[in-house]
N, C-alpha and C positions, 0 to 999 in steps of 0.2 A: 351348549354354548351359552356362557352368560352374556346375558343382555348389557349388564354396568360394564364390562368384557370389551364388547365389540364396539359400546358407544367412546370409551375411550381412544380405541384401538382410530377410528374415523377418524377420530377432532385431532389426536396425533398427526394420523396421515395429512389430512385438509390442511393441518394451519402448517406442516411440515418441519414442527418443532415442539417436544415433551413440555421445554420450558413454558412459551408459549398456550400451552394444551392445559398444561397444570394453572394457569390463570386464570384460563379461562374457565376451564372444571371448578375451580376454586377448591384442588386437590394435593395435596402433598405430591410433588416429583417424583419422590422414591417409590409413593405408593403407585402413581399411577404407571412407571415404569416396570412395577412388579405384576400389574393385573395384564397388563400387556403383552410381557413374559409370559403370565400363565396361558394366557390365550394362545401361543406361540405353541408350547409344550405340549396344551391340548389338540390343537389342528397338527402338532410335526412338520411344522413350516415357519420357516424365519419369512416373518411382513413385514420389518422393519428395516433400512440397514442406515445405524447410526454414523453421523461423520459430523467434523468440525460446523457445519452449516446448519445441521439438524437432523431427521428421519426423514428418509425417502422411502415409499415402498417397495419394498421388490414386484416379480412378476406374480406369485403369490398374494403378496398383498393389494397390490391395484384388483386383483379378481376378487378380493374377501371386501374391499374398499366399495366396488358397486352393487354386488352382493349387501353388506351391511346397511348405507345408504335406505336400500330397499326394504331390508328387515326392520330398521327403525322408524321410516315412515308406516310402515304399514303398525308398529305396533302404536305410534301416535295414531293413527286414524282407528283403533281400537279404543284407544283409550277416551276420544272424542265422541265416538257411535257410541260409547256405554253412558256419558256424559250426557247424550241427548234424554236419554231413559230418563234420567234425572230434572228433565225442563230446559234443558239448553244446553251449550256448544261448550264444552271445556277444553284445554289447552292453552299454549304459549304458544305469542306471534312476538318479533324483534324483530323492528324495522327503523330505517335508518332514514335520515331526512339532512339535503344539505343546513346548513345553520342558516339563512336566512329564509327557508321555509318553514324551519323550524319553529323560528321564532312566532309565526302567525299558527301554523299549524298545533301545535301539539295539544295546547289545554284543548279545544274545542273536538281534536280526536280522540283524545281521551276520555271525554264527557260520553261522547257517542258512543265508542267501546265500551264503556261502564253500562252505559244503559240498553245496547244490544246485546252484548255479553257478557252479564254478570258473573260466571262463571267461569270464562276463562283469564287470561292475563296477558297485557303489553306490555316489551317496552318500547321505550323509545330511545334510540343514539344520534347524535348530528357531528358533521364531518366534511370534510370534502368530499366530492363527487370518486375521486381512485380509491379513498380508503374504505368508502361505503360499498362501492363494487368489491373489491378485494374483500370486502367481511360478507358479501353474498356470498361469492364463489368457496370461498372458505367453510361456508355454514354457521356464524356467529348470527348471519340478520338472514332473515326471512322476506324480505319486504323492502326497496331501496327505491325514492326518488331520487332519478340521475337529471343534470343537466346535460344535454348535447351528446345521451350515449351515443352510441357505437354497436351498428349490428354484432353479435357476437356467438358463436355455440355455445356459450355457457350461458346466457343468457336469455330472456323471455321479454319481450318491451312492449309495453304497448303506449299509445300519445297520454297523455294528463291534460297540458296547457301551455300553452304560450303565455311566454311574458316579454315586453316592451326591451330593448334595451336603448339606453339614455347616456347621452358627454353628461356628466356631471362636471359641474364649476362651482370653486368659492364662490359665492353672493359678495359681490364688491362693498365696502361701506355704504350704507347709507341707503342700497337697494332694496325698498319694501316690495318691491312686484316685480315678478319675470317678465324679462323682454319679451317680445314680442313673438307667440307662436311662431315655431316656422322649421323643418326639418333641417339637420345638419349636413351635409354630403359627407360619404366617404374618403373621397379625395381630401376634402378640408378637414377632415379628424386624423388625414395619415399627416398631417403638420405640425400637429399639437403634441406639444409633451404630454404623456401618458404616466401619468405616477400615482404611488399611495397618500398621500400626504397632500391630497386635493385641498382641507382646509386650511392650509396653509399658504394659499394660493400657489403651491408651486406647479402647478400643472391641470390637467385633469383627468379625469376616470371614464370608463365603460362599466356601466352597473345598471344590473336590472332595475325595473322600477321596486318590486317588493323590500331588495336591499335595500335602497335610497332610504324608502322610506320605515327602516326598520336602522336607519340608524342613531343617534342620541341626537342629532340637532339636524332633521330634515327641512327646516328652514336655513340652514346656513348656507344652500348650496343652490344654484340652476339646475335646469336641467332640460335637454335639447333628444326631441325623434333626432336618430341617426337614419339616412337617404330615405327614399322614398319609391316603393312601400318601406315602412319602419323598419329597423334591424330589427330581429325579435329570435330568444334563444328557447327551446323545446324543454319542457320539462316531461319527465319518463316514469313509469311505474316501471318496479324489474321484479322479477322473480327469478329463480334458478331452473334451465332445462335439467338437471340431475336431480333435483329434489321439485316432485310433483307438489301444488299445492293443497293443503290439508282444508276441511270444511271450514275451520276458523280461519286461516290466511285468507280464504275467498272472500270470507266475509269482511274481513280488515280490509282485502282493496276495495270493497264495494263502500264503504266507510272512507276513504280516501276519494275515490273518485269521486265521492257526494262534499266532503267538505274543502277539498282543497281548491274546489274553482270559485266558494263563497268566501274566502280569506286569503287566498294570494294575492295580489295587486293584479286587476284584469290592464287590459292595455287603456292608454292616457284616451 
């Protein structure tokens, strides 16, 4: 069975579309539809069955599907234990961070990857919290801070950190200093218009402190604890229950859990 075979044969199944699969291979269509073929020919089993929507597997393919999974991690964790011989940890970790985590986190995990693991490779993608999950379960990212996950069987969670969430307001003319501490209730924020377009004074927002202040003019705006204790939303490390994590991945969350609680916004 070929290995470039079987790893296409997955990323077809997972993202549940050739086209899709070809992008992200960064492979011609046709071709990767023909190694796929072959692999078909060689096992005497149709794993595909193509329709308007994409590739679903069959009952053969979902068996070649957990199957393969397993064959492919195990030959990454080959290819990492020979890596070691070498002086250190080789392989690829891709992991996904929402955008205003992003924003504070990445040079600074980067750094630290570079100088824990010169040898192997990141990346990094930012996104919302459903598309970052959907590219775990898929197999595109290795590695996903969620906000506010969701216990799930597909899924692995463990806590990261809390952060603050805050009414943000336009700063009125003329206000050089925030009013006066003081928590906002619940009830009094279900009053308030909720909208995007906070500097414009048309309303106000719910946003963490990190975003606040990760945006281009974090003096234009207030900003008020909601009830008391604070509102405050969860941030998550994820991994995938169908794909174990490899020696580099563990090492990438232990690299996460060390700098993301020195650069997110801790509570006010």
């Amino acid at each position: 069975m070929d290995l470039k075979q079987l790893a296409y044969f997955v990323r077809v199944a997972e993202l549940g579309s050739f086209t899709r699969a070809a992008i992200e291979l960064d492979v011609a269509q046709p071709a990767l539809s023909r190694q796929v073929r072959l692999l078909e020919v060689e096992l005497r089993q149709t794993l595909l069955v193509r329709n308007g929507r994409g590739a679903v597997p069959t009952e053969a393919g979902k068996l070649l599907l957990d199957h393969g999974r397993g064959i492919l991690h195990q030959v990454e964790r080959a290819r990492e234990d020979l890596g070691r011989l070498r002086g250190g940890l080789a392989g690829r970790v891709a992991v996904g961070l929402p955008s205003s985590v992003a924003r504070v986190l990445t040079v600074p995990l980067t750094r630290a990857f570079r100088e824990a693991l010169p040898q192997a490779r990141l990346s990094i993608s930012e996104g919302l919290s459903g598309g970052l999950q959907e590219g775990l379960v898929s197999g595109r990212l290795d590695i996903v801070v969620l906000y506010n996950a969701q216990p799930s069987r597909e899924l692995d969670l463990t806590p990261l950190l809390e952060e603050d969430l805050l009414l943000v307001r336009a700063r009125p003319p003329g206000l050089h200093e925030d009013p006066p501490p003081g928590p906002i209730s619940l009830q009094e924020v279900s009053q308030l218009p909720l909208v995007d377009l906070v500097l414009d004074g048309a309303g106000c927002a719910i946003l963490s402190r990190n975003a606040l202040l990760n945006t281009p003019r974090p003096s234009a705006y207030t900003a008020q604890h909601i009830g008391s204790p604070p509102l405050r939303i969860r941030l998550s490390l994820a991994t995938s229950l169908q794909r174990p994590a490899t020696p580099v991945q563990k090492a990438t969350l232990e690299l996460i859990r060390a700098k993301a609680p020195e650069v997110v916004a801790p509570a006010l």
